[in-house]
C-alpha positions in Angstrom: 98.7 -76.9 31.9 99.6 -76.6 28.2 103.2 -77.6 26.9 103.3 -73.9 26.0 102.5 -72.4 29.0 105.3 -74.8 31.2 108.1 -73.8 28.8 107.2 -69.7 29.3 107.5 -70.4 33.3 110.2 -72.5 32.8 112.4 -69.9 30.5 110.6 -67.0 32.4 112.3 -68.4 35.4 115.5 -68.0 34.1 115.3 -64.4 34.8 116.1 -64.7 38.3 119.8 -65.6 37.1 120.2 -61.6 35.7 118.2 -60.7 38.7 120.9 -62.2 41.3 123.5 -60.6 39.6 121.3 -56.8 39.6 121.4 -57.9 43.8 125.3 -58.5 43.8 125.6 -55.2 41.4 123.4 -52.9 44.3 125.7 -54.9 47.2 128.3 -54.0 45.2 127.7 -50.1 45.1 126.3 -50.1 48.9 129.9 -50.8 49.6 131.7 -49.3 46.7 130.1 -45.8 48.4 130.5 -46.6 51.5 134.3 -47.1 51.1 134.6 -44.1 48.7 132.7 -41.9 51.5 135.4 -43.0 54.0 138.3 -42.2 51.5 136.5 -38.6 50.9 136.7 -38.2 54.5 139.7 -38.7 55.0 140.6 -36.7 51.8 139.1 -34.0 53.3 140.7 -34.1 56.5 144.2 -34.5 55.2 143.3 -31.2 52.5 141.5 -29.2 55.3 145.1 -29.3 57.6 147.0 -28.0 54.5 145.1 -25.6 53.4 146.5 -21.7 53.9 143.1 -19.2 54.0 143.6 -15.8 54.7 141.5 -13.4 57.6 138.9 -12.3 55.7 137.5 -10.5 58.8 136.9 -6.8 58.3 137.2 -4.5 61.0 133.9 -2.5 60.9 133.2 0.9 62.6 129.7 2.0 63.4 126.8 0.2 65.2 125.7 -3.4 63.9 127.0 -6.2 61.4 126.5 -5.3 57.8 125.5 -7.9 55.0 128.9 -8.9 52.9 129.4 -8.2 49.1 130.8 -10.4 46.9 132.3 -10.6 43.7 132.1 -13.0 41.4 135.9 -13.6 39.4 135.5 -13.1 36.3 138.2 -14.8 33.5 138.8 -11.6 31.4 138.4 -8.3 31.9 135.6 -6.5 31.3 135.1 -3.7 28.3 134.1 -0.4 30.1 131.5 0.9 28.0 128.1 1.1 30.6 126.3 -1.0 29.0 127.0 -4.3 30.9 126.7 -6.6 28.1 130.0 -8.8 28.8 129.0 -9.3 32.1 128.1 -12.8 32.6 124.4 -13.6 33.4 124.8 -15.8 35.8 126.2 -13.3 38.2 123.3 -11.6 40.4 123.9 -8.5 42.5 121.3 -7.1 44.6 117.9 -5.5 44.0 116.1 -2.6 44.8 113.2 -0.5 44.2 115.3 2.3 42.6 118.5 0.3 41.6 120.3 -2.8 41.2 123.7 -3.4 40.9 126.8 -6.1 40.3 130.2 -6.4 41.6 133.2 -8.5 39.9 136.5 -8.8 40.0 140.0 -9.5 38.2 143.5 -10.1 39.2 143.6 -6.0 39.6 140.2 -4.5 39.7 137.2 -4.6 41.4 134.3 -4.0 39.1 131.0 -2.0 40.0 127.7 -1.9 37.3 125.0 -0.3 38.7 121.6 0.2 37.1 119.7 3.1 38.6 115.7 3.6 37.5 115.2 7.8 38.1 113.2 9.6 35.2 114.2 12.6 36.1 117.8 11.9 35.9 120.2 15.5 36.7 123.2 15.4 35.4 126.1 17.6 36.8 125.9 21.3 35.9 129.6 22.9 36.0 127.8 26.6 35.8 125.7 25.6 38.8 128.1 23.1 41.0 126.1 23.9 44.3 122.8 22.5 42.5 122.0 18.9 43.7 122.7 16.4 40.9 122.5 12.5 40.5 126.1 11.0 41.1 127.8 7.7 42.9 129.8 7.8 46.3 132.2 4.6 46.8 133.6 3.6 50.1 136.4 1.5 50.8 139.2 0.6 53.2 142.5 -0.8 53.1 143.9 -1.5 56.7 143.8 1.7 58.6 143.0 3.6 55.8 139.9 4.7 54.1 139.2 5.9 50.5 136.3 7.6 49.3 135.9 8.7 45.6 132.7 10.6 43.5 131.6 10.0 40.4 129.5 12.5 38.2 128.9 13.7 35.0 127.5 16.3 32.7 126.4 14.2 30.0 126.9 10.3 29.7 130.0 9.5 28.6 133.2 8.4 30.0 133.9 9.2 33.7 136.7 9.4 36.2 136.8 9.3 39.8 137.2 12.5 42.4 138.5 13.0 45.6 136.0 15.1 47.8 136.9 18.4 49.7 137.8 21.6 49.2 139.9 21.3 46.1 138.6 17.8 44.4 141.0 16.2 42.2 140.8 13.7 39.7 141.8 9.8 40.2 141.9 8.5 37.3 142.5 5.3 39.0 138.9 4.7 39.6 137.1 5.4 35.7 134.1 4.2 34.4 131.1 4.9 31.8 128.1 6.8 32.3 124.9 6.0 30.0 121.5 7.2 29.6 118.8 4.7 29.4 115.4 4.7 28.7 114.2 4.6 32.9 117.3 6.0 34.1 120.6 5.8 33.5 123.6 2.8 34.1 127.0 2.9 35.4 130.3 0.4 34.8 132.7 1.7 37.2 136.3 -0.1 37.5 138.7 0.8 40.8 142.0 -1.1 42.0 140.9 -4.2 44.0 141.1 -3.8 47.5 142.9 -6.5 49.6 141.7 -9.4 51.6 139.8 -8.2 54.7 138.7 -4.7 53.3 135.2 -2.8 53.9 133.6 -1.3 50.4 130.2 0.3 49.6 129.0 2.9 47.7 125.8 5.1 47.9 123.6 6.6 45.0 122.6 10.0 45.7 119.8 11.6 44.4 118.4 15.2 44.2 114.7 15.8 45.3 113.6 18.0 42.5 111.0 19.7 44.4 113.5 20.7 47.4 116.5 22.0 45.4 119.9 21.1 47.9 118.4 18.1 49.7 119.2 14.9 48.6 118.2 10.7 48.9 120.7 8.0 49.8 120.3 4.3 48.4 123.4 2.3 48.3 124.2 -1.0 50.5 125.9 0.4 53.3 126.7 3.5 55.2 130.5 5.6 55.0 130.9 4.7 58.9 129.8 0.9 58.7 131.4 -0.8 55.7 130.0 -4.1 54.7 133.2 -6.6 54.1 133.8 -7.4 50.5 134.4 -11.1 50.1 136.0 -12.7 46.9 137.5 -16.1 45.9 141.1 -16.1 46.7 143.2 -17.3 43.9 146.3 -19.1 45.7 143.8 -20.8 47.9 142.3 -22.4 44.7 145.8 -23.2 43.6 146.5 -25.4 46.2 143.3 -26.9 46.6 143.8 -27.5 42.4 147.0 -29.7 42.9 144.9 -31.9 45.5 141.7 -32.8 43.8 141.1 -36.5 42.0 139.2 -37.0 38.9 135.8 -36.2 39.6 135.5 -33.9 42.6 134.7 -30.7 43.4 135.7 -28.8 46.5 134.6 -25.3 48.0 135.9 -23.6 50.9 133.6 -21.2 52.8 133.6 -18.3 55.7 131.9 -18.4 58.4 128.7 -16.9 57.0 128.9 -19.4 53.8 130.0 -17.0 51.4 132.5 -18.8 49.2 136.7 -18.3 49.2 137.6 -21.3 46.8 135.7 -23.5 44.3 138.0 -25.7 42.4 136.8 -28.8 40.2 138.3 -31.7 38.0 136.5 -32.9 35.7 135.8 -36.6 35.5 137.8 -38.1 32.4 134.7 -38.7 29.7 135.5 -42.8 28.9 132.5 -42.5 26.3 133.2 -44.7 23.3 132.6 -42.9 20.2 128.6 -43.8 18.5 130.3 -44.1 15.2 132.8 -47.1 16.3 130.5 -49.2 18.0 129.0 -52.6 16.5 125.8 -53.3 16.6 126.1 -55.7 19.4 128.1 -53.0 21.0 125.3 -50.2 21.3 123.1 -52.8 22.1 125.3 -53.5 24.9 125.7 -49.9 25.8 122.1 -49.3 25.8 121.4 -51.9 28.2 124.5 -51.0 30.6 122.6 -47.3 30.6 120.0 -49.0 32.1 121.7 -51.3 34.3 122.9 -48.0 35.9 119.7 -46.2 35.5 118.4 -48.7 37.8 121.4 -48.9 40.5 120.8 -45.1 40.8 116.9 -45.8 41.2 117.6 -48.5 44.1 120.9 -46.0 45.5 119.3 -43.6 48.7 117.2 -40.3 48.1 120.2 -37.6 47.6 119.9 -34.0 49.9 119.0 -31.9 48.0 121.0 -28.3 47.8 120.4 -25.1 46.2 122.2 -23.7 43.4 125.6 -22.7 44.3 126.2 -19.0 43.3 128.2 -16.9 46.0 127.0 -18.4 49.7 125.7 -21.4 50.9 124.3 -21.6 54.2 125.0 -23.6 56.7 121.7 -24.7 57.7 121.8 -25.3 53.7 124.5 -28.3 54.0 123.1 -31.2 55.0 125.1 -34.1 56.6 127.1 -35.9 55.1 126.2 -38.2 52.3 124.6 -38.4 48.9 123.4 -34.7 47.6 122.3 -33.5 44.3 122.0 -29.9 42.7 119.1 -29.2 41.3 119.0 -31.2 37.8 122.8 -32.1 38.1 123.7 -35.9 38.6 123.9 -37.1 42.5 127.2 -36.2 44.2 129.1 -37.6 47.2 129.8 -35.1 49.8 131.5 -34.8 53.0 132.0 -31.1 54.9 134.7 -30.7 56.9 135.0 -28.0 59.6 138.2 -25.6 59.3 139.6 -23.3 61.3 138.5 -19.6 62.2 134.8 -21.0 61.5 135.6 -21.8 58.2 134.4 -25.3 56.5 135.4 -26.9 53.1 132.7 -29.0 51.5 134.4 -31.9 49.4 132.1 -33.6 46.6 132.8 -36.9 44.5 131.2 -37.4 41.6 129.3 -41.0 41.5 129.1 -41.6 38.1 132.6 -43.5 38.7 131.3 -45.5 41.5 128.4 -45.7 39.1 130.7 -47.1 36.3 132.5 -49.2 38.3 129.6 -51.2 39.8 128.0 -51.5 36.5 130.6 -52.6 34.5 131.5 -55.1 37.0 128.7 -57.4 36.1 127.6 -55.2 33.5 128.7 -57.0 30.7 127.9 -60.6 31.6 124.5 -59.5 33.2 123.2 -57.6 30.0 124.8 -60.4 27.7 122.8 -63.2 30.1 119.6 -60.8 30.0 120.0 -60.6 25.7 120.8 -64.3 25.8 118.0 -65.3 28.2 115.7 -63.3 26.2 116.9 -64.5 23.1 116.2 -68.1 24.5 113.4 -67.6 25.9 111.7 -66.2 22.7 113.3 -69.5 21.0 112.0 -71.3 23.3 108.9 -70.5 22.5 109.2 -70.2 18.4 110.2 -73.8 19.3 107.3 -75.0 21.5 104.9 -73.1 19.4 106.1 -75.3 16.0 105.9 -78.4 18.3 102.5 -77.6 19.8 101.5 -76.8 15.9 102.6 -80.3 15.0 101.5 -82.0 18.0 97.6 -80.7 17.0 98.2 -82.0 13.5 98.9 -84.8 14.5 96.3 -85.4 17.1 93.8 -84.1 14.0 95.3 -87.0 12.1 94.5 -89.4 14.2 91.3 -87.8 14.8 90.6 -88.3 11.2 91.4 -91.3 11.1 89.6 -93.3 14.1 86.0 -92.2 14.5 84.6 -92.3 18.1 83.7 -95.8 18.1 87.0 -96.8 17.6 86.4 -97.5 13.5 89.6 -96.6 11.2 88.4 -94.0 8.7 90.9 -94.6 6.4 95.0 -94.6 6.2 96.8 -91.7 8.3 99.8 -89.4 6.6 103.1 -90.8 8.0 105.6 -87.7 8.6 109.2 -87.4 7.0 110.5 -85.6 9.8 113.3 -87.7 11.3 112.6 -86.5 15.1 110.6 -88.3 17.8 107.5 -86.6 16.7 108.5 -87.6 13.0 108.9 -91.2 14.5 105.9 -90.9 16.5 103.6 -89.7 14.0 104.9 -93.1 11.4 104.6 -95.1 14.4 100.6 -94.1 14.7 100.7 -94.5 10.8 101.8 -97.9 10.7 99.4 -98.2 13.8 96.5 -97.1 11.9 97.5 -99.4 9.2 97.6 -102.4 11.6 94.8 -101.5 13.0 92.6 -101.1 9.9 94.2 -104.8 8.8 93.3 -105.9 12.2 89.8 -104.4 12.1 89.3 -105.5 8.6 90.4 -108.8 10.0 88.1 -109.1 12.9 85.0 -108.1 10.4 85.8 -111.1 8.2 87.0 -113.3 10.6 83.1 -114.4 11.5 82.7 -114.9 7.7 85.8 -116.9 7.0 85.3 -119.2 10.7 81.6 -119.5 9.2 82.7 -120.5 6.0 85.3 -123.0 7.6 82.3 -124.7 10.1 79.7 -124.8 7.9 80.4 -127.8 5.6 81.8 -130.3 8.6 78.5 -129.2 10.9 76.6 -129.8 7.7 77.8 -133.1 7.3 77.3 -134.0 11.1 73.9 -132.7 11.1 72.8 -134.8 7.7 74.6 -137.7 8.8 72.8 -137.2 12.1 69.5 -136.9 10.4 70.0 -139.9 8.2 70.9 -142.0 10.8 67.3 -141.1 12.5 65.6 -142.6 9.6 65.4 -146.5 9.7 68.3 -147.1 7.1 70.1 -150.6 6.7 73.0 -151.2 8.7 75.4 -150.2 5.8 73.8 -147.2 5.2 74.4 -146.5 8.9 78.0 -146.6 8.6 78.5 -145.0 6.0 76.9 -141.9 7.6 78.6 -142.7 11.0 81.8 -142.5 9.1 80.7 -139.2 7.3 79.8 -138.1 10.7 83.7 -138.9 12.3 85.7 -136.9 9.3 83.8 -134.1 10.1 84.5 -133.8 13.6 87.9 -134.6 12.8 87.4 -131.5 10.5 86.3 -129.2 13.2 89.1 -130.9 15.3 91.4 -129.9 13.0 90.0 -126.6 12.5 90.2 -125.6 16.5 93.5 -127.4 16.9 94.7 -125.0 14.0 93.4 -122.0 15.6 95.0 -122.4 19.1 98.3 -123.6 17.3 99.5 -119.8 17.2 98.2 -118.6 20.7 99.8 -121.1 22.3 103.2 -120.3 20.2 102.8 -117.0 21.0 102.9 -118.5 24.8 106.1 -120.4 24.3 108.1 -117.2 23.0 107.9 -115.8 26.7 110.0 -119.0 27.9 112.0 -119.3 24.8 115.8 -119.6 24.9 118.0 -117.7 22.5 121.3 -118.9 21.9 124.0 -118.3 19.4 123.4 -121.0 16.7 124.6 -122.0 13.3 121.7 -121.5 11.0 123.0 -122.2 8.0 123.5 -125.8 9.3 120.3 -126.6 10.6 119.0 -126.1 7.0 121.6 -127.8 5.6 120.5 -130.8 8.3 116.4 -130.4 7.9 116.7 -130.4 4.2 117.9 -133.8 3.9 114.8 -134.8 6.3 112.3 -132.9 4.0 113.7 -134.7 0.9 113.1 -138.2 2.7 109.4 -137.2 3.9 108.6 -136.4 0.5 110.5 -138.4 -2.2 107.6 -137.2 -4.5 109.4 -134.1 -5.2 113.0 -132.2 -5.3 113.8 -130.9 -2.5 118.0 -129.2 -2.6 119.8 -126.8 -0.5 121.5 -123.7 -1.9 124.2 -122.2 0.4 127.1 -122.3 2.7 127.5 -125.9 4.8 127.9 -123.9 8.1 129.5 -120.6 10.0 126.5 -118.4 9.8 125.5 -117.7 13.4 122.8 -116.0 14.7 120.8 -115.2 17.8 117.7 -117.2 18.4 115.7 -119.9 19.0 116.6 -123.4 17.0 113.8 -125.0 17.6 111.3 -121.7 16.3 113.8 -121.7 13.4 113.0 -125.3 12.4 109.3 -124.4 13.3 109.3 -121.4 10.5 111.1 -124.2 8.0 108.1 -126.6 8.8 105.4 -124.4 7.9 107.2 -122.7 5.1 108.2 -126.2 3.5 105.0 -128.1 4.0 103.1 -125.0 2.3 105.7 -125.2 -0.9 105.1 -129.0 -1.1 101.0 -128.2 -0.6 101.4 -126.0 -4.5 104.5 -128.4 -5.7 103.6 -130.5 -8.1 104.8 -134.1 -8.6 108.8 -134.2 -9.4 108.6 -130.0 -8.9 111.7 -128.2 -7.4 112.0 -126.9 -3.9 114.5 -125.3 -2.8 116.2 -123.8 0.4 118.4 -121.3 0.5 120.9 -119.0 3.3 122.3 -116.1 1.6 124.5 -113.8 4.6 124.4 -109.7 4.3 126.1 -106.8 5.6 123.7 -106.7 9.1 121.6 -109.9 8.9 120.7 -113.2 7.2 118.1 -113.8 4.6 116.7 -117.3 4.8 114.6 -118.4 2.1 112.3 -121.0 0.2 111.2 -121.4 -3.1 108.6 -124.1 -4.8 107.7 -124.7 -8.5 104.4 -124.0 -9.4 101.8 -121.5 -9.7 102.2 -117.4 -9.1 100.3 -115.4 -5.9 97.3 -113.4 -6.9 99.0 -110.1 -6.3 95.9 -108.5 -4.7 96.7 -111.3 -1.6 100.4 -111.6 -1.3 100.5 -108.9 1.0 98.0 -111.0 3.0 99.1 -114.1 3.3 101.0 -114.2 6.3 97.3 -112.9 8.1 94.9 -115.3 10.1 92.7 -117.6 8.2 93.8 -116.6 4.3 94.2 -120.1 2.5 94.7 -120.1 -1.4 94.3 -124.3 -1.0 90.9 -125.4 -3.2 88.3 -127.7 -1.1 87.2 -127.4 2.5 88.1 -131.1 3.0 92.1 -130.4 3.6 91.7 -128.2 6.9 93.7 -125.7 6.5 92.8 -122.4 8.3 95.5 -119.9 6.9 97.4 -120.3 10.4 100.8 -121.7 8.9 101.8 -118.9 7.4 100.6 -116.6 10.2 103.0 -118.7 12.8 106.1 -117.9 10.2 105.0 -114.2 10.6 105.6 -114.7 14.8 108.3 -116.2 14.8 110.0 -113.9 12.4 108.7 -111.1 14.2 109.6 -112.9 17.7 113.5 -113.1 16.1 112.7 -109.4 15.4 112.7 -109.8 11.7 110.1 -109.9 9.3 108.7 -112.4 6.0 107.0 -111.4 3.3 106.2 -114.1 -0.4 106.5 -112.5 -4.1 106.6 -114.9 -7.6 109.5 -115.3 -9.2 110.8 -112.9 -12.2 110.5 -115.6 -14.7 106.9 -116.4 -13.1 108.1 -120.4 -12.7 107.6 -120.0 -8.9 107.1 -118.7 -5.5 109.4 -117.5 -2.8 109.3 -117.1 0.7 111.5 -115.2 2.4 112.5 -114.5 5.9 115.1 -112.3 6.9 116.7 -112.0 10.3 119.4 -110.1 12.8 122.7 -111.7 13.4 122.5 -110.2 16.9 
């Protein structure tokens, strides 16, 4: 699986921190509504027992129940004109083939509009008053006693009440407007409103034009069985006002589900204005929508009820719990029974509930989502730049090694100072190593060659001579050829094994604290009496340079480096040794008189078998300078050889750690 891939599971795993806290948010409101449907409950009891509601019973006469009418309230009064434009839309009456109509109602008045569809409308003709005309009959009782008023006219216009019988007089209590319209005609009638418990109807009478006297009744009730008029009391809405919280909504119905009471506060609307939010803000917002977007997708399906006008039926209300109204926001709602078969339906908003158990967690759950998110698409900016460097440098090295395992040619180093940086200079310097080393291995067959080849020369002539029939003289002189140049290749595989079997002895090597520049100081004096033939002086401190290492590799590294310098010394030349301390090591050095490095091979000296001596007969493989390289690199320091500035010389130098 790609790096890539593991960090996207990784980070996408993350998620499941915001999704804990969406589980503890849904917890949260399961008992956030459960606790506020007990509170409404009891809320409802406790408003139920206090609440004063008038008998709205009216006393009918006559066989059979009627249908109720009910009138809306309305919050002005209404302009009496018959047209019926100020009355509000959302006020529906009843519906007939012939007429419609719409009752209201004020602190004073009871309002009647009624929209009658007749052609062949005939108004009220005062020369003919026995001649059947089109006119409206209203009904109503208060107590004991029962009204009844007419309404006609001879032409639309303004109209007045009359009382029937033998001499009809005006009551200009009950007035109204009479109009013509285009089907018919329309009527706004206005009357003083009849109390709690009354009976009203009206009729609309009409003439049958081909049988002059007889007329057609259409009206919702009869004279002898009023239907009860039922209205929203007033001072029962006052004291349900006084008892509502934030939020709620409570009605209070009859028996038959026709509304008394609606009353409603208004939740308080705790929306910060757009303008004064930050970015990070509406950010914030947005995501806290949907936070309770999706606590309301997870919250139960709500009841659904239909749109509350003037009645709501009981086999309408469900049970309690959750309920919505068409397109309106879900409501809690608990219904309460009353007395005299009355019930009072108590809802609580939920947005509260809703703002509650999303602002809980809200905040730290969007901020984690935004953050996580934020991370995660870091994360992955990230792994992509490190996959992206990784394939470089794998295509690097690709360049750079061919299948067989040949170097190509040098590999880029990075300058980036991480791990891959580090890694990518570590394969570099690989690379380089490794080309030296193959480069190394491919002449390392010539140069052996080229060191074997003259002392198995002399062996095999010497041997051949001696096969001839030579004097005895001649014999050893060949015998004697014939022993140098063993002890040449002696020499030459005695030299070679010299630094594998140093390399051995590092692995049970002591280090100890030691006084380096001492030992010089000592060995110097013991190089000066091994070679009186040339100068050999000390340059530095007597003593109190320590470092950590191995004495006896130390004096090993001095061997090599001083026989070398007295190998290119001439007679009565200068050598010198020299300790010089620095800031976080030592740098120990050697210097001879004499000729300068070929600067195409200082770089190489310190490699297997590279030997700037002239003639085959002094046995040296190049392996001197290769054991100073180990055992600097053992004391994990390094040595490298330039000429001098003033070109007089060579030096050697070596530097190592203190610690």
């Amino acid at each position: 699986m790609r790096l890539k891939r593991q960090l996207l599971i990784a980070s996408v795993s993350m998620l499941l921190i915001p999704w804990a806290g969406l589980q503890f948010v849904l917890e949260l409101d399961d008992a956030l509504r459960d606790q506020a449907a007990t509170q409404l409950a009891g809320q409802a009891a406790r408003l139920g027992q206090t609440l004063d509601i008038a008998d709205t019973d009216a006393k009918t006469s006559g066989p059979g129940p009627q249908t109720p009418l009910y009138a809306r309230n309305l919050e002005s009064p209404l302009n009496l004109d018959g047209y019926g434009d100020d009355w509000p839309e959302a006020m529906p009456g009843d519906d007939s083939a012939d007429a419609n109509w719409q009752l209201a109602v004020d602190d004073q008045h009871l309002y009647l509009l009624i929209r009658v569809t007749n052609p062949r409308t005939r108004y009220f003709d005062p020369g003919q008053p026995t001649r059947a005309y089109d006119h409206v009959r209203l009904y109503w009782r208060e107590g004991n006693k029962r009204f009844e008023r007419h309404l006609r006219t001879s032409a639309p216009g303004q109209v007045f009440g009359w009382r029937p019988g033998p001499s009809a007089q005006t009551d200009y209590n009950v007035s109204g407007a009479w109009q013509a319209t285009g089907s018919g005609y329309q009527v706004e009638i206005r009357l003083p409103r009849p109390g709690l418990g009354s009976g009203f109807s009206f009729n609309i009478h009409r003439p049958v034009i081909e049988q002059a006297g007889i007329t057609s009744v259409t009206g919702p009730g009869s004279p002898r069985n009023l239907p009860r008029l039922v209205t929203r009391q007033p001072e029962l809405e006052t004291q349900i006002a006084g008892r509502l919280l934030p939020g709620q909504r409570a009605l209070v119905l009859d028996p038959e589900g026709w509304i008394l009471a609606q009353e409603m506060l208004p939740a308080p609307d705790n929306r910060l204005a757009f303008d004064s939010l930050g970015a990070m803000e509406i950010i914030e917002q947005i995501s806290l929508n949907g936070l309770r977007a999706l606590v309301r997708f997870f919250q139960p399906e709500p009841a659904r009820l239909p749109a509350i006008s003037e009645r709501l039926a009981p086999s309408d209300i469900p049970t309690d719990g959750i309920v919505r109204h068409d397109q309106a926001p879900a409501q809690l709602m608990v219904h309460q029974s009353l007395a005299n078969g009355h019930s009072l339906v108590l809802e609580q908003s939920l947005a509260q509930i809703l703002a509650l158990s999303g602002n809980t967690l809200g905040s730290v759950i969007t901020r984690s989502v935004l953050l996580i998110v934020t991370l995660i698409l870091a994360l992955l900016a990230y792994v992509s730049w490190l996959s992206w460097r990784i394939a470089r440098l794998q295509k690097a090295v690709r360049a750079s090694i061919d299948n067989d395992g040949r170097v190509l040619g040098p590999m880029p180093a990075s300058t980036a100072g991480d791990e891959l940086g580090q890694l990518s200079r570590q394969f570099s310097r690989m690379v380089d190593n490794l080309q030296s080393y193959t480069r190394y291995l491919e002449s390392f067959s010539k140069r052996l060659s080229h060191e074997l080849k003259t002392p198995v020369a002399v062996v095999r002539s010497s041997l051949d001579n001696l096969a001839q029939k030579n004097t005895e003289c001649n014999q050893t002189i060949y015998l004697e050829r014939a022993h140098k140049a063993t002890d040449r290749l002696s020499h030459i595989l005695q030299g070679m094994s010299e630094a594998a079997r140093l390399e051995q002895s590092f692995d049970h090597a002591d280090h100890e604290a030691f006084d380096l520049a001492a030992v010089v100081h000592e060995v110097t004096g013991a190089y000066q009496a091994l070679s009186p033939v040339h100068r050999i002086r000390y340059r530095g401190p007597e003593s109190n340079i320590r470092v950590q290492g191995s004495p006896e590799h130390i004096v090993q590294l001095l061997d090599k480096l001083v026989d070398n310098a007295r190998d290119f010394t001439p007679e009565g030349g200068d050598i010198e040794l020299e300790v010089k301390p620095g800031n976080d090591g030592v740098e120990l050095s050697v210097f001879n008189e004499g000729s300068s490095l070929p600067t195409d091979l200082a770089s190489e000296l310190f490699s297997p078998f590279v030997s700037l001596r002239d003639g085959p007969e002094q046995g040296h493989l190049g392996q001197g300078l290769l054991i100073v390289r180990l055992i600097a690199e053992h004391h994990k320091g390094w040595a490298q050889a330039c000429n001098c500035p003033d070109k007089t010389g060579v030096i050697f130098r070596v530097w190592l750690p203190r610690n």
